[in-house]
N, C-alpha and C positions, 0 to 999 in steps of 0.2 A: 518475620517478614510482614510490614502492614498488607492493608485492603489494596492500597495501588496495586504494589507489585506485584502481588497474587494475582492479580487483574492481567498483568503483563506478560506471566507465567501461563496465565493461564490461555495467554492470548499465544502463545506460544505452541503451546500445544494443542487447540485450534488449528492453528494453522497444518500440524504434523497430520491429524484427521483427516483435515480438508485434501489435503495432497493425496495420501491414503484411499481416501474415499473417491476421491476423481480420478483413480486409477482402475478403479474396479470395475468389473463388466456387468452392472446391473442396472435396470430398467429407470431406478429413478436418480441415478449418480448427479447429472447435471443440478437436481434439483437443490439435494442434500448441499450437495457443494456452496449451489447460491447461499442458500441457507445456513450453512457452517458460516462463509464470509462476512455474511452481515454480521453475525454473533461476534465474530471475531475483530471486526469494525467498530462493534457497538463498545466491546472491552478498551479498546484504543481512544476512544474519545473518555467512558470514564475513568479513567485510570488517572488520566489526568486532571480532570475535572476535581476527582478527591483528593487527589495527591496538591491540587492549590488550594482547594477552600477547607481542610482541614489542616494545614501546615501538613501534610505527610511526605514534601519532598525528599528524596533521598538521594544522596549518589549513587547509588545502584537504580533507582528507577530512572535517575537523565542519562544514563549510560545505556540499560537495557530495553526500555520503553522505544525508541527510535531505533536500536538494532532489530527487536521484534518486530515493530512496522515494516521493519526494509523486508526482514523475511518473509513476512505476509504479504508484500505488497507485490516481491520477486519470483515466490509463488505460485501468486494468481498470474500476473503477466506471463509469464513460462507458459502457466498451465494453457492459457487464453490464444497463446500464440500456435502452441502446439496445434489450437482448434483449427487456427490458420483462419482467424480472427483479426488476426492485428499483425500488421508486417513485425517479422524480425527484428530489422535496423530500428523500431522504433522501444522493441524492449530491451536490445544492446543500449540505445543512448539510455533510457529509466535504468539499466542495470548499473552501467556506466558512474552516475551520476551519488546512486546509492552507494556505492564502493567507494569513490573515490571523499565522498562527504564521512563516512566511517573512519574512511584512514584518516580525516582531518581529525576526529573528533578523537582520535588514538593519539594523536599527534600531541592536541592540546593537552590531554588526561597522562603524557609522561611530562609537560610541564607545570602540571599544576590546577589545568583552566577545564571548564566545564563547559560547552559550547550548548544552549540550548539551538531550541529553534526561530526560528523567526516568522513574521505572519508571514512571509512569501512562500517558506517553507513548509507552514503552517495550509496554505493555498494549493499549493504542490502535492499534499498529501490529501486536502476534498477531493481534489481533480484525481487522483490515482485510484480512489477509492470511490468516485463515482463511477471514471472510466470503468472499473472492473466490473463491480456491479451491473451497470450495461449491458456488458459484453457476455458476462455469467447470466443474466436474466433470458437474452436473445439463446443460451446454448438448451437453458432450461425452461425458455417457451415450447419446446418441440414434444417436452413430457406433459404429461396430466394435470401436476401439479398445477404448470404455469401456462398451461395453455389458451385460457385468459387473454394471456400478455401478444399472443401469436399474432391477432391482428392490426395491434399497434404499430410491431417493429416491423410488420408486413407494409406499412405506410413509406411511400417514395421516402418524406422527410424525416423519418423516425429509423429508415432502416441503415444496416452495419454500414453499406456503402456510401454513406451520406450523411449522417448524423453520426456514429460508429467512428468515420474518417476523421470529421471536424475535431469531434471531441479527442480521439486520436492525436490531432496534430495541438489542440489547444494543450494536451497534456503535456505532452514533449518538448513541447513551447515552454512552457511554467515550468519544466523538471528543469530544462537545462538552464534558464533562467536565475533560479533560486539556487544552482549549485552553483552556476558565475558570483552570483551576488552572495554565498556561503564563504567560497574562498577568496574573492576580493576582501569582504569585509574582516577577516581573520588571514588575511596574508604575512602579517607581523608572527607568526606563527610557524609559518614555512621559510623563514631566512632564519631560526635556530635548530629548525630538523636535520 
C-alpha cells in the first residue's frame, strides 16, 4: 500500500478517534475533536496531492479516498448537528447527496468507469470542510484551548446565527449543486443500471 493510501487509511481511522473522542465526557473533548479534524482534513488534501505528482494513483485510492471523505465529512455534520449547530434538513441534504454520489460511483466501478471528482465537487468538499471547522472551532471556543477564538464568533457578523447560517446555506447550495451536475454529467451510466 503506497504513501497516498495509508494517508486515506489513516484518514480513516482519524475519523474513528474523532467520533470516539467527541463522545466522551471530558473537559477538553470539543477541543481535541477540532483538532483530530483538521488532521484528518490535512490527510485528505495530501493524499492526493502525492498520489498526482508522484504518479501513485491507484484504483483503490479513487474508490477509497472519496468514500473516507464522505465518512469524515458525515461525521462531523452528525456530530455538529447533534450540537444543535446546524439544522437537520441541512445535514439530511450533505448526507443525501454523499449516498446517492457513492452509489453512482458503484454503479460506474461494475461497469468498468472510475468517476473522479470534479472541481465543483472539488468546491463542495472546501466548503464542507470549512463549514465544519467553523462550527467545531465555535463548539471549542467555550474550552481553554480556544478561548481566544470566544470573542470573535462572539461578533454579530462572525457569529453561528449569521455567518454559521450563510455558510450553512452556501454549503448546501454547492453540495446539491455539484451532486446535480455529478449525475447529469454521468447519466449515460444510469440507463445501463
Amino acid at each position: 500500500m503506497n504513501l497516498p493510501n495509508q494517508l486515506t487509511m489513516l484518514r480513516l481511522v482519524l475519523t474513528m478517534v474523532f467520533v470516539g473522542i467527541t463522545a466522551l465526557p471530558f473537559p477538553w473533548v470539543d477541543s481535541a475533536g477540532l483538532i483530530l479534524f483538521i488532521i484528518a482534513s490535512i490527510t485528505d488534501y495530501l493524499d492526493g496531492y502525492l498520489a498526482r505528482k508522484y504518479g501513485l494513483v491507484t484504483t483503490f485510492g479513487k474508490l477509497m479516498d472519496p468514500l473516507v471523505d464522505k465518512i469524515l465529512m458525515c461525521a462531523a455534520f452528525v456530530l455538529i448537528a447533534c450540537e444543535g449547530m446546524i439544522p437537520g434538513w441541512a445535514v439530511v441534504v450533505i448526507l443525501s447527496r454523499e449516498f446517492l454520489v457513492t452509489g453512482l460511483r458503484l454503479i460506474a466501478t461494475a461497469q468498468g468507469a472510475i468517476l473522479a471528482a470534479d472541481s465543483l465537487g472539488k468546491l463542495k468538499t472546501i466548503l464542507q470542510i470549512t463549514a465544519a471547522i467553523y462550527f467545531l472551532l465555535v463548539l471549542a471556543a467555550q474550552e481553554a484551548l480556544f478561548a481566544f477564538v470566544r470573542p470573535l464568533v462572539a461578533l454579530r457578523w462572525l457569529a453561528p446565527d449569521t455567518f454559521g447560517l450563510m455558510l450553512v446555506a452556501l454549503t448546501v447550495g454547492v453540495t446539491v449543486l455539484s451532486g446535480w451536475r455529478y449525475f447529469w454529467v454521468n447519466r449515460a451510466l444510469l440507463k445501463d443500471a
